[in-house]
Every structure is written in C-alpha cells, then in structure tokens.
C-alpha positions as CSV (number, residue, x, y, z in Angstrom):
1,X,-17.7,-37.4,26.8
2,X,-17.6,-36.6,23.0
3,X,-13.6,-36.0,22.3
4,X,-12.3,-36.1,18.6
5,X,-9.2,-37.5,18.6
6,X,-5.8,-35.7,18.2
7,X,-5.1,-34.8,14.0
8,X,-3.1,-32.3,12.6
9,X,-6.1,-30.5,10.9
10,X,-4.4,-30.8,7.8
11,X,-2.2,-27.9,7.4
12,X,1.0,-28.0,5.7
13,X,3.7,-26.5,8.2
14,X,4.6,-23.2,8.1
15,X,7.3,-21.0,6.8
16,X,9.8,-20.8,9.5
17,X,12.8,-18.3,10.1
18,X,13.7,-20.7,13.6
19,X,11.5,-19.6,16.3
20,X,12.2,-21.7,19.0
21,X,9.3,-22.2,21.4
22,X,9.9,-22.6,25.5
23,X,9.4,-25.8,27.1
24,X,5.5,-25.6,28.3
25,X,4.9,-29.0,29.5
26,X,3.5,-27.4,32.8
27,X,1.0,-25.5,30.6
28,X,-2.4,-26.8,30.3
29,X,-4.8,-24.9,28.0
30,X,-8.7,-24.9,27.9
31,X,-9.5,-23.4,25.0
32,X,-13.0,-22.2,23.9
33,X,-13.9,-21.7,20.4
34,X,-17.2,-20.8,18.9
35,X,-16.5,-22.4,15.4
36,X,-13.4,-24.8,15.9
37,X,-13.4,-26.7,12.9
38,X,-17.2,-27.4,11.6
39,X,-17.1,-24.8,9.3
40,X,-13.4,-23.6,7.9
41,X,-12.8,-19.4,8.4
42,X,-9.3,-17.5,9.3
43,X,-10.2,-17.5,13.2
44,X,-10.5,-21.6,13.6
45,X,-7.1,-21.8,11.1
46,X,-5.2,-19.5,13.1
47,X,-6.7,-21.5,16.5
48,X,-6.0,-24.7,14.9
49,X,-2.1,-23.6,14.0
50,X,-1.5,-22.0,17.5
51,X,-2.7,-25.5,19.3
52,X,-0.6,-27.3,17.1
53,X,2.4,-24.9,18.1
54,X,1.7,-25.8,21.7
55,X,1.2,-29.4,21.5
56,X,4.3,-29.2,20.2
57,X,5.8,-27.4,22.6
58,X,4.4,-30.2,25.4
59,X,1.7,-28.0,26.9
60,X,-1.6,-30.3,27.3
61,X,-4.9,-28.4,25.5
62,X,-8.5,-29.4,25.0
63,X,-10.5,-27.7,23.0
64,X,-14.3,-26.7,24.0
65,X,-16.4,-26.3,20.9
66,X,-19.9,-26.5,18.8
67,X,-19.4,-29.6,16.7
68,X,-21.3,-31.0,13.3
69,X,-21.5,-34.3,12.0
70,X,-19.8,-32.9,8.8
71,X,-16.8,-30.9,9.6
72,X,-14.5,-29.2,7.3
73,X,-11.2,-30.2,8.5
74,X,-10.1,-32.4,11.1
75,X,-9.3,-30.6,14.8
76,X,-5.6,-30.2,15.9
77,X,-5.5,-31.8,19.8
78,X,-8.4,-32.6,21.6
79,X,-11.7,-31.2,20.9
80,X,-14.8,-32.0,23.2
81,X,-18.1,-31.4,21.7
82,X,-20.6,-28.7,23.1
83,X,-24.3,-28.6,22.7
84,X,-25.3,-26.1,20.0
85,X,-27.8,-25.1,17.6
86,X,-27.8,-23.7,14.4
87,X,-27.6,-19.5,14.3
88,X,-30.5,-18.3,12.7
89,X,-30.2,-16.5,9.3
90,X,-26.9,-18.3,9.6
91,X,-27.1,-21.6,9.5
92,X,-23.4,-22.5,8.4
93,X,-22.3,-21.6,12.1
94,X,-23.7,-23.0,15.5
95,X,-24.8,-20.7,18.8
96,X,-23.6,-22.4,22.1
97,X,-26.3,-23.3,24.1
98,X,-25.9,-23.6,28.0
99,X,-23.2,-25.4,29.0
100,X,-24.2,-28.7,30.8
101,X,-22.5,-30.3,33.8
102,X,-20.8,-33.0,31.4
103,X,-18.8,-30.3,30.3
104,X,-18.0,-28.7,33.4
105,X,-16.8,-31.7,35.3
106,X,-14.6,-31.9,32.3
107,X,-13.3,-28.7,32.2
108,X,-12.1,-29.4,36.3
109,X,-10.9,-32.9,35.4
110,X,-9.0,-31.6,32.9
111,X,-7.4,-29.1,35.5
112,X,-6.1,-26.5,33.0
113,X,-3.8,-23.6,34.4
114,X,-5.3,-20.9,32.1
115,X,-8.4,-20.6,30.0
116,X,-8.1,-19.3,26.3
117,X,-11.7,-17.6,25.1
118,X,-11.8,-17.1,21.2
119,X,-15.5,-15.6,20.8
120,X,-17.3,-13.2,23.3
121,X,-20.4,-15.5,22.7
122,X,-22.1,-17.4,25.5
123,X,-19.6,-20.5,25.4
124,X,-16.9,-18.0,26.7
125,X,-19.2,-15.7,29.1
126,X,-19.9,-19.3,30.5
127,X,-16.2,-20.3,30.9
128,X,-15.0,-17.2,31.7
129,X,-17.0,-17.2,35.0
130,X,-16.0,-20.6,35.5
131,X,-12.5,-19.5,35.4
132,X,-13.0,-16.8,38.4
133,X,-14.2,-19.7,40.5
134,X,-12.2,-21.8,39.9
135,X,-8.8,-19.4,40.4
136,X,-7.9,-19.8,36.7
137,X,-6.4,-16.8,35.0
138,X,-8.2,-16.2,31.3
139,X,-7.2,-15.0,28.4
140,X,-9.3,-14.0,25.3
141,X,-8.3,-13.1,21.3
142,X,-10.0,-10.7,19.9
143,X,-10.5,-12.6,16.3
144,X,-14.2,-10.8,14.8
145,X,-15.5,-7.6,15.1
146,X,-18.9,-8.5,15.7
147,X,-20.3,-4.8,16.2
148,X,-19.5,-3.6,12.6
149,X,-21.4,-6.9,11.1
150,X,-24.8,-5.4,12.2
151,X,-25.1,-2.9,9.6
152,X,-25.2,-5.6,7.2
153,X,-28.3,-6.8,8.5
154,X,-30.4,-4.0,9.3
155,X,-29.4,-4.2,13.1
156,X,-26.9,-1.2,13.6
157,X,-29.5,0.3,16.1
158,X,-28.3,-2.6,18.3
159,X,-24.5,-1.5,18.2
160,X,-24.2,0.4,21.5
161,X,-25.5,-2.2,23.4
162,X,-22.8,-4.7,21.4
163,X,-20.4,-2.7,22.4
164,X,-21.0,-1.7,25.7
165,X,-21.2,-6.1,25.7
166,X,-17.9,-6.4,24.6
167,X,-16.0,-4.1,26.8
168,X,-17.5,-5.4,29.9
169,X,-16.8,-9.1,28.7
170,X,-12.8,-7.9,27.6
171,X,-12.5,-6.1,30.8
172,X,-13.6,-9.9,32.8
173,X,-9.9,-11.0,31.1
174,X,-6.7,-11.1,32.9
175,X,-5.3,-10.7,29.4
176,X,-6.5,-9.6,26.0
177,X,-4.3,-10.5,22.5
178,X,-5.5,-8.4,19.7
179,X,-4.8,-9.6,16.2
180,X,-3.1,-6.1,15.2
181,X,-1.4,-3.1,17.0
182,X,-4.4,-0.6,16.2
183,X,-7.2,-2.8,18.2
184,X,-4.6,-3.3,20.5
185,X,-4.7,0.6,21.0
186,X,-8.4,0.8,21.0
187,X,-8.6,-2.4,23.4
188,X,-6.0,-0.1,26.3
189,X,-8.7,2.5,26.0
190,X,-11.6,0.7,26.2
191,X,-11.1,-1.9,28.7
192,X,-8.3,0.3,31.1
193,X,-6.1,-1.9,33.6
194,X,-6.6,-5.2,31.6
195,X,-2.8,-6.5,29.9
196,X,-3.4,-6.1,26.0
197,X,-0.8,-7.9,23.4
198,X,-0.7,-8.8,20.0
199,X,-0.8,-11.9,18.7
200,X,-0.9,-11.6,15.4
201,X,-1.4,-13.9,12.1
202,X,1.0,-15.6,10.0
203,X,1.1,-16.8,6.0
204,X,2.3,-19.6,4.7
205,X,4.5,-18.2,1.7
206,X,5.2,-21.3,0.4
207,X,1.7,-22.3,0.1
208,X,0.7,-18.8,-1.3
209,X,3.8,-18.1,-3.5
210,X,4.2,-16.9,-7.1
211,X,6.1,-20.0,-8.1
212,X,2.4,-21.6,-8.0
213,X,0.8,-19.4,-10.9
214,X,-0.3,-21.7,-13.5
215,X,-1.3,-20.7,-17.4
216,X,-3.5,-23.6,-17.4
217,X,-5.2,-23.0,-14.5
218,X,-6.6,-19.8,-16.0
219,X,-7.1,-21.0,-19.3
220,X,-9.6,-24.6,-17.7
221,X,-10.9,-21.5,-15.5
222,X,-12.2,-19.6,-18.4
223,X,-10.0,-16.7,-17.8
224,X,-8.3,-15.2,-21.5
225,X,-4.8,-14.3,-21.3
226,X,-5.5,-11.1,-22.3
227,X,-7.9,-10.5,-19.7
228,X,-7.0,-9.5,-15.7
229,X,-8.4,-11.6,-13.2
230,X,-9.8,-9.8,-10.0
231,X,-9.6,-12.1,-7.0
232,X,-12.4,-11.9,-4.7
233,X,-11.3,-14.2,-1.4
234,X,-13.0,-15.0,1.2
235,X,-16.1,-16.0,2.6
236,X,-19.4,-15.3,0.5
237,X,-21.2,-13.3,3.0
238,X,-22.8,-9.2,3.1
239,X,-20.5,-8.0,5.8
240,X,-17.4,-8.8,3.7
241,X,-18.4,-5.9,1.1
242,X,-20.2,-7.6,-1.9
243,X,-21.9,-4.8,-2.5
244,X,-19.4,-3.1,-2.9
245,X,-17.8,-5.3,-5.6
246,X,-19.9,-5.3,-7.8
247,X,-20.6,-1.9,-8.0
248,X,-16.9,-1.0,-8.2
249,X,-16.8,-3.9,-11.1
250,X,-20.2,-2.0,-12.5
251,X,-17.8,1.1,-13.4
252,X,-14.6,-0.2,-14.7
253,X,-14.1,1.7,-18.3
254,X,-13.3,-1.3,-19.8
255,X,-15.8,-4.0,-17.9
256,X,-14.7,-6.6,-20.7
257,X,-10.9,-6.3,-19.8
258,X,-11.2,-7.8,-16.2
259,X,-12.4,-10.7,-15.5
260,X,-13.6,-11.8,-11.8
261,X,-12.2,-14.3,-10.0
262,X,-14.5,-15.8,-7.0
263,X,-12.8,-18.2,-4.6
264,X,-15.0,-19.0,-1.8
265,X,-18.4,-20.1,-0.8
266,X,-21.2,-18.8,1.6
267,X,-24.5,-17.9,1.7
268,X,-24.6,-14.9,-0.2
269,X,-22.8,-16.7,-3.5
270,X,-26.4,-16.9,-5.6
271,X,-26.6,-13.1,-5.1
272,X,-23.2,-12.3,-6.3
273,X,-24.0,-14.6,-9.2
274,X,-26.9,-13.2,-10.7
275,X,-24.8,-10.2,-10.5
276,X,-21.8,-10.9,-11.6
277,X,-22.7,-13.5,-14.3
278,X,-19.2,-13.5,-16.4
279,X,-17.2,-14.1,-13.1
280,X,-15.2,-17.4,-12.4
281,X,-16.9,-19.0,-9.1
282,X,-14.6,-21.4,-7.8
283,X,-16.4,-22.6,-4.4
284,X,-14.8,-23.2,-1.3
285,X,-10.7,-24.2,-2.1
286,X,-8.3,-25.8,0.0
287,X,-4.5,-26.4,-0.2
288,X,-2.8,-26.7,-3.5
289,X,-5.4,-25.7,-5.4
290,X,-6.0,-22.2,-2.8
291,X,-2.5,-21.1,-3.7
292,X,-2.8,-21.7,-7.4
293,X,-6.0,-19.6,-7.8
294,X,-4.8,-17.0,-5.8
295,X,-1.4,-16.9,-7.6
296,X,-3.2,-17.2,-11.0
297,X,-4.9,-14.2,-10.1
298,X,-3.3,-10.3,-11.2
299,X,-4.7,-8.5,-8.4
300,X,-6.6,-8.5,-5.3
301,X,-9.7,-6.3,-4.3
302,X,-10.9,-6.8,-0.7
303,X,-13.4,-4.2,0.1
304,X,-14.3,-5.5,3.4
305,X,-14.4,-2.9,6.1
306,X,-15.3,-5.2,9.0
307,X,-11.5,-7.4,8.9
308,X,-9.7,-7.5,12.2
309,X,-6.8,-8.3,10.8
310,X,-7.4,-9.2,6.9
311,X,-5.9,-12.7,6.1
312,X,-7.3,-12.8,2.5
313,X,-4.8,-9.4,1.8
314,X,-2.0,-11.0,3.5
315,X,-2.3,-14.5,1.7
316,X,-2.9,-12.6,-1.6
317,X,0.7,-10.5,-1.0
318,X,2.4,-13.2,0.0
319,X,1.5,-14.6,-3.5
320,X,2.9,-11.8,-5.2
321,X,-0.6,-9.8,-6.4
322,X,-1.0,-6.2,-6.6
323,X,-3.5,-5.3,-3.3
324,X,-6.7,-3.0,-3.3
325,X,-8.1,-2.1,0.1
326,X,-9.9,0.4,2.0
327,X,-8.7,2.5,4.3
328,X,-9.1,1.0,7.8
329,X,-6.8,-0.1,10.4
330,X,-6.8,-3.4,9.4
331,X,-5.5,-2.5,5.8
332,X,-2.8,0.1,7.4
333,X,-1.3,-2.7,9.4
334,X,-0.3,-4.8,6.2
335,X,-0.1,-2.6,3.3
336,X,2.4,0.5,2.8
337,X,0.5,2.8,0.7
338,X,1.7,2.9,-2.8
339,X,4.6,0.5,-2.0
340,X,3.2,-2.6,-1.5
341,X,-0.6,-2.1,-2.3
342,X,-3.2,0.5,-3.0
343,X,-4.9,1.9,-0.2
344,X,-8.1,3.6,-1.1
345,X,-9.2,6.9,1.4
346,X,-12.5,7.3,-0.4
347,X,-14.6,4.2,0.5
348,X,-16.7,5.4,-2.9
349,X,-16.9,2.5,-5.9
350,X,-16.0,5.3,-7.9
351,X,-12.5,5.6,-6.3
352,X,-12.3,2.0,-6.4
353,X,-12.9,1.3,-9.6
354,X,-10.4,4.0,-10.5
355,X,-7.6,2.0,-8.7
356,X,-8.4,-1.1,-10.1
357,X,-8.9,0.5,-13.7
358,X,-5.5,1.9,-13.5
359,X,-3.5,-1.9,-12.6
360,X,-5.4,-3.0,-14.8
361,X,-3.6,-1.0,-17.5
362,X,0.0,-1.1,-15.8
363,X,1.3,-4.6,-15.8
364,X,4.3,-3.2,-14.8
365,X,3.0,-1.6,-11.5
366,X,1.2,-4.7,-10.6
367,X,4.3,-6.3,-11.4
368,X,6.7,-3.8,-9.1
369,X,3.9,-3.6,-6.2
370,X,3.4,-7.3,-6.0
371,X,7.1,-8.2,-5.7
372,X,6.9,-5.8,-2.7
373,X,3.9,-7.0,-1.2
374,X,5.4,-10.9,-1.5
375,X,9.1,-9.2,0.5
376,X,6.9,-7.8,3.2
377,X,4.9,-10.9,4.3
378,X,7.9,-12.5,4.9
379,X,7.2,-10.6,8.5
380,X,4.5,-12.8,9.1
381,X,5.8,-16.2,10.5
382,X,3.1,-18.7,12.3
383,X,6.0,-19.5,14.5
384,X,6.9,-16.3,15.5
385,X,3.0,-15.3,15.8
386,X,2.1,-18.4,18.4
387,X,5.1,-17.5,20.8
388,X,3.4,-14.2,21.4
389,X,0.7,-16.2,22.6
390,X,2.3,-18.5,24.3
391,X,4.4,-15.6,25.8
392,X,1.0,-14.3,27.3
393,X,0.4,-17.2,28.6
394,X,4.1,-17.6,30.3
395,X,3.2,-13.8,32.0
396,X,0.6,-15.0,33.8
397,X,2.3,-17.8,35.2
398,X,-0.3,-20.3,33.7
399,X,2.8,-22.0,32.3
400,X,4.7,-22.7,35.8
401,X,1.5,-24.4,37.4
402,X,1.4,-28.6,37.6
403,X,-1.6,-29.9,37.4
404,X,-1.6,-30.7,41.1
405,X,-1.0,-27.2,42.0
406,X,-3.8,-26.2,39.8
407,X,-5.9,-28.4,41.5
408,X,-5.2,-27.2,44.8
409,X,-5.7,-23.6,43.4
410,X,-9.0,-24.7,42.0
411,X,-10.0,-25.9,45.0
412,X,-9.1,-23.3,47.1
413,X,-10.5,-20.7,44.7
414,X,-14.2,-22.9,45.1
415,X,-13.9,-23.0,48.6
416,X,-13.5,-19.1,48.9
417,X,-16.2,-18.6,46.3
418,X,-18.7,-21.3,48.6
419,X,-17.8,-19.0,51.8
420,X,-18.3,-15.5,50.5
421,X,-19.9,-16.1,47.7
422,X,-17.5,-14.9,44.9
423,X,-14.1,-16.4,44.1
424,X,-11.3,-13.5,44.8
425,X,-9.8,-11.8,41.4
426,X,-6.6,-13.6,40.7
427,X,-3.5,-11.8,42.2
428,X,-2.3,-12.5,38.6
429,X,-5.3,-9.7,37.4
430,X,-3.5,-7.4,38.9
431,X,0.6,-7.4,38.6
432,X,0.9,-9.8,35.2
433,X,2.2,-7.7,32.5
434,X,3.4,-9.1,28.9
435,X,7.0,-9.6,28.6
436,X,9.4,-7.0,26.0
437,X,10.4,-9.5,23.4
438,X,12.8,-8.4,20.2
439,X,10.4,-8.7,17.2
440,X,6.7,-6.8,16.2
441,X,4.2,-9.7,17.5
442,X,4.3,-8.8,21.1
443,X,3.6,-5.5,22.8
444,X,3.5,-4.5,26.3
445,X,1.4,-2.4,27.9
C-alpha cells in the first residue's frame, strides 16, 4: 500500500489563546481529500492543520488522497495514495478515479469510527457509501463552492444539475461543517434534518503580522516608496476574479500611483501578465517570505466572488492591510464595513476602483482600518477552529468507539447490508446533534 510517512507538513504552529483539546485516543479518522498536499490551496492547509490538531490530541487518522510524484509540502499523518488522473483544462489538480479494492481493504483494516469527506467528488461519493455499509457515521466540510466556478468556463448552463448533485450528496452526511455561519444557513435549508456546524478557519498572526513589513523587500521588489502596492493573493486562476482586477486597475485616476503586487501562481498568470505588465509577479510563496510580501503590501483587493470563506482577506487583516472586497457572504463574515475593511455593494470595476482610488490617497485610513482589521483576526485561532471539528466528531460518538467495537459494528453493519441488501441508516443519523460550546466556531442546529 502506498503510505507517506507521518510529517508535520511544515507549518509553523499556530497562534494560540489555550484551547485545550479532549482526549480522543478512541477516535479514528478516515479522511478523504481530493487535493491533500500535491498541489498547496487554503482547503489542504486547513486539512493538514486540523490532522495535526488530532494527532495531537491521540486520535489515529489516515488520509485517502490523489498523490504526485512532486508534492508541494509534505502530508501531516498518514496519507495513502489513490489512483488519479489529471483534470482536464486543469492539469495542476488530479480527478479520483474508481477506488480499487487495495484501498478498500485498507479503509476496513484501518477500522476508523467516522469518515471525514473534504470534496463532493467521486473519492468521497465512493467512501461515503462505504461508510453506510460499513455502519460508519460521516461527516463532510464544505471547503469549495464548486457551482459558482462554472461561469468562469462557459459551463453555468450545467449549474442546476451541480446543485441539485451537491444537496443530494450533503443530505448522504450524518453531519455537515460549513466553513462560515451563512453556508451554514443555506446548508439547514437545503439539506433539512442533516446536523450543520461551523468549523471555521484560523490565521496565523504571527506569521502574517505587521512586525514583518520590510522597506527592502519593496525596494529588491521594484515597488517606489512613493507608490501603493495592491496585493493580489491567491491562486492564479479565472474563478478568483482576474478579470475583474485588471479592469478595476484599468480605471484608477492615477494608474501610475499604485503599483500591483501579485503573489501567487496558476494557470492563468501569462494572461494577467500581458495585462498587467508593470505589476510585481512574485510566484507561488511560502513561509517567511508569504508574510513579508503580504505585510509589505498597503492594501488588499480580493474581488473573488466564489470564496467560501476567503483566507487570502483574513491573512491580509491579520497583517495589518486595509481590505477591499465584494459584497458576498463570505466577505460579511470577516469584515465590518467601514471599520475593519471596505465592502463594495456594487460588484462594478467602477465602484471598485473608486475604493481603491480613495486608500490610495488616505494613508491615514489605511492606517486606522488596518489596525482594526489586525484586532479582529485575533478571533480566528486554529486551535479553537479544529475543536469544532473535533467536537462534531465527539456528537456522533465516533470518539467513544475502540477499534474493536468498530469492527464489530462494521461487521454487523455488512452483514445486515448482505441480508437485505442495504446497510440500516446509523441510529446516530438520526438523534446526534452538535454540542452548545461558549465561543463563535460551533453552532447547533
């Protein structure tokens, strides 16, 4: 069987205010990830930091993922390889293919007392049914929203059908943790009598801080000190709002003021360059040097209407920059309007450009709304974020089971599905409900 070995991924620990976790050395986690590590985005970091937290905490998780011979990072706990093949038009991420009997007879070995699905792909329809034979409760995090990526590719007619995909495959869960309080709502709507939580995303402030702003930095980077640096993070891809960008860029009064600030790769980075020839192209950063662009930076513009939660804004506050978003739920959950960032109504480059035009002029706004935005991330503690999880887990009861008790469930969940042909739902499906803790990260329904 192809395992990676147990690493640590990398990441520098996390601001902490305390959190304790529970003891969960009677939890066992299979969890399924389209994109664990091979290719580094905000879903696999957040996966990465959460196993971590359990590992910690003495649970036992293996991780069920595509794989490359090249991957960016090293994976936290075990990871067992998965056949795949590259996504076409997308090459940089890999489609499940179906999953062979190697990797089932390690998922029963294994013997896990709840199953964690990341992605609604074919990977987690696959395990998912698994789980309901075997007597294993599931739970899935929202992390993407696929649907609104279609328009970006000429495929929006298809959305419906996405959709009507995703609430049948949300409403298969014993448990659903949405990234933010807003999907949470739309989740209890969608997919009624399924338990919906939050398990939201932390920062690491002292990573992204404004104690890491260097002059020198911008000056190697080509950036005048006269000039304001626009920070574009994130992937380089359509659905994050390049477009839009550039065109708010376009109509800045005073184009030769600001200067762009690109950190991040992708697919789409020859098109932004041909249109934004002046701007600073960084490529793909990792930890120091990500915390010293983004603090040498004077503002953020994310114009990305497709975030589910939007960690580029919230390690971009945490580093003290002025904020400039749209106005979708994913914005609202972060930023205070006119406190601690600008929140644009009008989704018009016109209107943004306007915002930007005006920090740009106002050092002393930037100044007063970055100071705020840094004093509100401090909500956002990875500690406090993976006990929600873990939490869900504990409702279920997944963290109570020994691995000989889930055996004998698993096998008395496989010989009810070989008499009648279908394993019973879980009596778990039915009566679990998340626990009331003090503290924003978990809600119950």
């Amino acid at each position: 069987m192809d395992s990676a070995p147990s690493a640590n991924a990398g990441l520098t620990p996390p601001v902490s205010d305390g959190v304790a976790f529970p003891d969960l050395r009677g939890l066992r986690v299979a969890l399924f990830s389209g994109n664990y590590n091979y290719t580094r985005d905000g879903a696999n970091q957040a996966l990465n930091r959460l196993v971590g937290h359990l590992l910690e905490a003495g649970a036992a998780v293996r991780v069920y993922s595509p794989t490359s011979e090249r991957p960016a990072f090293a994976p936290t706990g075990d990871l067992v390889s998965v056949p795949s093949a590259p996504l076409p038009g997308r090459g940089e991420y890999r489609a499940a293919l179906p999953m062979p009997g190697r990797v089932r007879r390690d998922i029963k070995a294994f013997a896990p007392t709840v199953v964690h699905l990341s992605a609604p792909d074919l990977l987690g329809l696959q395990a998912q049914r698994l789980a309901r034979r075997l007597g294993v409760p599931v739970v899935s995090s929202l992390h993407t929203l696929f649907e609104t990526y279609l328009a970006y590719y000429g495929l929006d007619w298809l959305r419906p059908a996405a959709e009507r995909y995703l609430d049948r495959f949300y409403a298969g869960c014993d448990s659903v943790l949405a990234p933010s309080g807003s999907i949470a709502e739309r989740l209890r709507t969608q997919c009624p009598g399924v338990n919906v939580g939050v398990w939201s995303r932390g920062v690491d402030r002292r990573q992204f801080s404004p104690a890491r702003r260097c002059g020198d930095w911008r000056a190697q980077a080509g950036i005048a000190k006269d000039q304001v640096a626009v920070l574009f993070l994130g992937r380089l891809v359509h659905e994050k709002g390049l477009d839009v960008f550039v065109a708010t860029l376009e109509r800045l009064p005073d184009r030769t003021r600001v200067k762009p600030l690109i950190v991040g790769d992708g697919p789409a980075r020859d098109w932004l360059r041909k249109r934004l020839p002046d701007a600073v192209f960084t490529g793909l950063l990792v930890q120091p040097e990500l915390g010293r662009a983004v603090a040498s930076s004077d503002l953020l513009f994310n114009p990305s209407r497709t975030e589910s939660f939007g960690n580029a804004t919230l390690e971009a506050m945490s580093a003290g920059l002025a904020v400039v978003c749209p106005d979708v739920p994913s914005s609202r959950e972060l930023i205070a309007a006119g406190r601690t960032g600008v929140v644009v109504p009008d989704p018009d480059p016109a209107a943004y450009a306007e915002a930007i035009g005006q920090l740009a002029s106002d050092p002393a706004l930037r100044a007063r709304l970055g100071a705020a935005a840094r004093r509100e991330s401090q909500r956002y503690d990875w500690r406090a974020c993976s006990l929600a999880a873990m939490q869900a887990y504990e409702a279920l009861g997944a963290a109570g089971l020994t691995p000989s008790r889930t055996r004998a469930v698993m096998a008395s969940a496989a010989a009810a599905a070989a008499n009648d042909g279908a394993a019973p739902r879980p009596r778990w499906a039915l009566s679990a409900r998340l626990s009331r803790r003090p503290g924003p990260w978990v809600e119950e329904t």
